[in-house]
N, C-alpha and C positions, 0 to 999 in steps of 0.2 A: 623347706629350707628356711632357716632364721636368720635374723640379722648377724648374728655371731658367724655363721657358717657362709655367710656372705662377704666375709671382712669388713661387717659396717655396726660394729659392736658399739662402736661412740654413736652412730647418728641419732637425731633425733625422732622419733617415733611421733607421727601426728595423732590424735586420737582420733578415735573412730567417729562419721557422721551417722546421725540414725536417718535411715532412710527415707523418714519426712522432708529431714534437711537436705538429701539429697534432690529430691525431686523438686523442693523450692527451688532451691541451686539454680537447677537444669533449665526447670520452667521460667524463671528469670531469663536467662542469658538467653532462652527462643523465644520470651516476649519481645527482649532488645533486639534481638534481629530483626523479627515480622513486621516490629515497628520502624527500623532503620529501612527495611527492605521494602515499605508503604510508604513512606516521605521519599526516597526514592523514584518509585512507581508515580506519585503524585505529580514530584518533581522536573521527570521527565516529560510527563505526559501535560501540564503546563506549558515546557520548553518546546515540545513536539504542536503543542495548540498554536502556540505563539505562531510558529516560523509558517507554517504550514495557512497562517491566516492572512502573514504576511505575503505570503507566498500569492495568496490567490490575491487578494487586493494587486499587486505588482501585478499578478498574471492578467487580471481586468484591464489594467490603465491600460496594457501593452496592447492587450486587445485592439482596444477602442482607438488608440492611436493609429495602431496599424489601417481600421475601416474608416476613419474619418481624419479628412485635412485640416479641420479646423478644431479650436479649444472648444467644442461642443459639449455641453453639459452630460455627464452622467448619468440618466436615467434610473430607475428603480428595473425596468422592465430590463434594460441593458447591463444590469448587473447583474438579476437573475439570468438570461439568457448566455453572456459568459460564464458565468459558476455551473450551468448545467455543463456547457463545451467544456470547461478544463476537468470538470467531475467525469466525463463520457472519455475523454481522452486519457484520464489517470486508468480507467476501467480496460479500456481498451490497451492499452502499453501494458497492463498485467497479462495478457494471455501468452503462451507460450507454445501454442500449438494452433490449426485452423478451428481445430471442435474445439478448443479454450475460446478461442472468440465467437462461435457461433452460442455457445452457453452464454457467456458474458452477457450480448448484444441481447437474447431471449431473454434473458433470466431478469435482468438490468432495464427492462423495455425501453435499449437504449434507441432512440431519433435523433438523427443529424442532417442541420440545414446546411445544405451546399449553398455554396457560393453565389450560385443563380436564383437562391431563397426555396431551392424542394427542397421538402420536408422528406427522408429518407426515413420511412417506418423499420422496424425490428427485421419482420420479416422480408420488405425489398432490400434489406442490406445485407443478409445471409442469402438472399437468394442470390444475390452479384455477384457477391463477393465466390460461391459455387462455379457460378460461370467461369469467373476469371480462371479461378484454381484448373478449373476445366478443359481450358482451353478456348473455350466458346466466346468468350468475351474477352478485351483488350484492356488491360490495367483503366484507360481513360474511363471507362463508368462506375470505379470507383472513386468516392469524395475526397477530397484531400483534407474535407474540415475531420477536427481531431484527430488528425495524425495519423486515418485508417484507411487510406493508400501505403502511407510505407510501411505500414504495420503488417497490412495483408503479403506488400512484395518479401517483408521481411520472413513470416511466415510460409510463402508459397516455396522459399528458399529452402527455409528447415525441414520443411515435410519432404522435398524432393530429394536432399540427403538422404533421413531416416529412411525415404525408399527403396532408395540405391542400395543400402547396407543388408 
């Protein structure tokens, strides 16, 4: 069909691109994306660095406040030892199942000091954590540090659903 037989007898007719030009064209306009879609990527991921460093600095002082009464100075070893707790607790709020935390915790060779200063190794804290799911043991031997007592009730919850069903 022609432009005549199209009723477009006046339009203007572009000329033809040779198909060098075409692919310059093309390759242009996917450099400017990849590039828009990198300063992007960068940009985000600066903004994501930021918050998230802010986040744990905050997460530290709150720490520290919380175990000690007075303006006590900050420590080196005290800031290491919060940044593992809040890193061990981000780890552990990702599982979404009991075997998602038993991989985590193994995988992670995550250790968590209760409250009364034990050192809870990898595997005495899957081993508990068994128990409880079990029956055999009572929520209380599991740690409340990083958040994996309510993580496990929250967990002992969903599996006993998905059982039922």
């Amino acid at each position: 069909m022609n432009n005549q037989e199209m009723g477009m007898e006046n339009a203007p007719i572009a000329p033809e691109q040779s198909q060098e030009e075409k692919i310059k064209q093309l390759k242009g306009g996917i450099y400017q994306s990849l590039a828009a879609h990198e300063r992007y990527k960068f940009e985000k991921r600066d903004e994501d660095a930021n918050r998230a460093g802010k986040t744990i600095e905050t997460k530290v002082r709150e720490l520290h406040q919380e175990e000690t009464t007075t303006q006590e100075e900050l420590t080196d070893e005290d800031i290491e030892r919060y940044k593992n707790e809040i890193k061990n607790e981000h780890q552990i709020n990702q599982a979404e199942s009991l075997n998602d935390l038993y991989f985590i915790i193994k995988n992670n060779n995550i250790t968590i000091e209760g409250s009364d200063g034990h050192i809870f190794e990898p595997g005495e804290i899957i081993k508990l954590i068994t128990e409880v799911a079990g029956g055999e043991k009572t929520m209380d031997y599991i740690t409340r540090s990083c958040g994996l007592r309510e993580k496990v009730r929250e967990l002992i919850k969903i599996d006993a659903i998905k059982n039922k069903k």
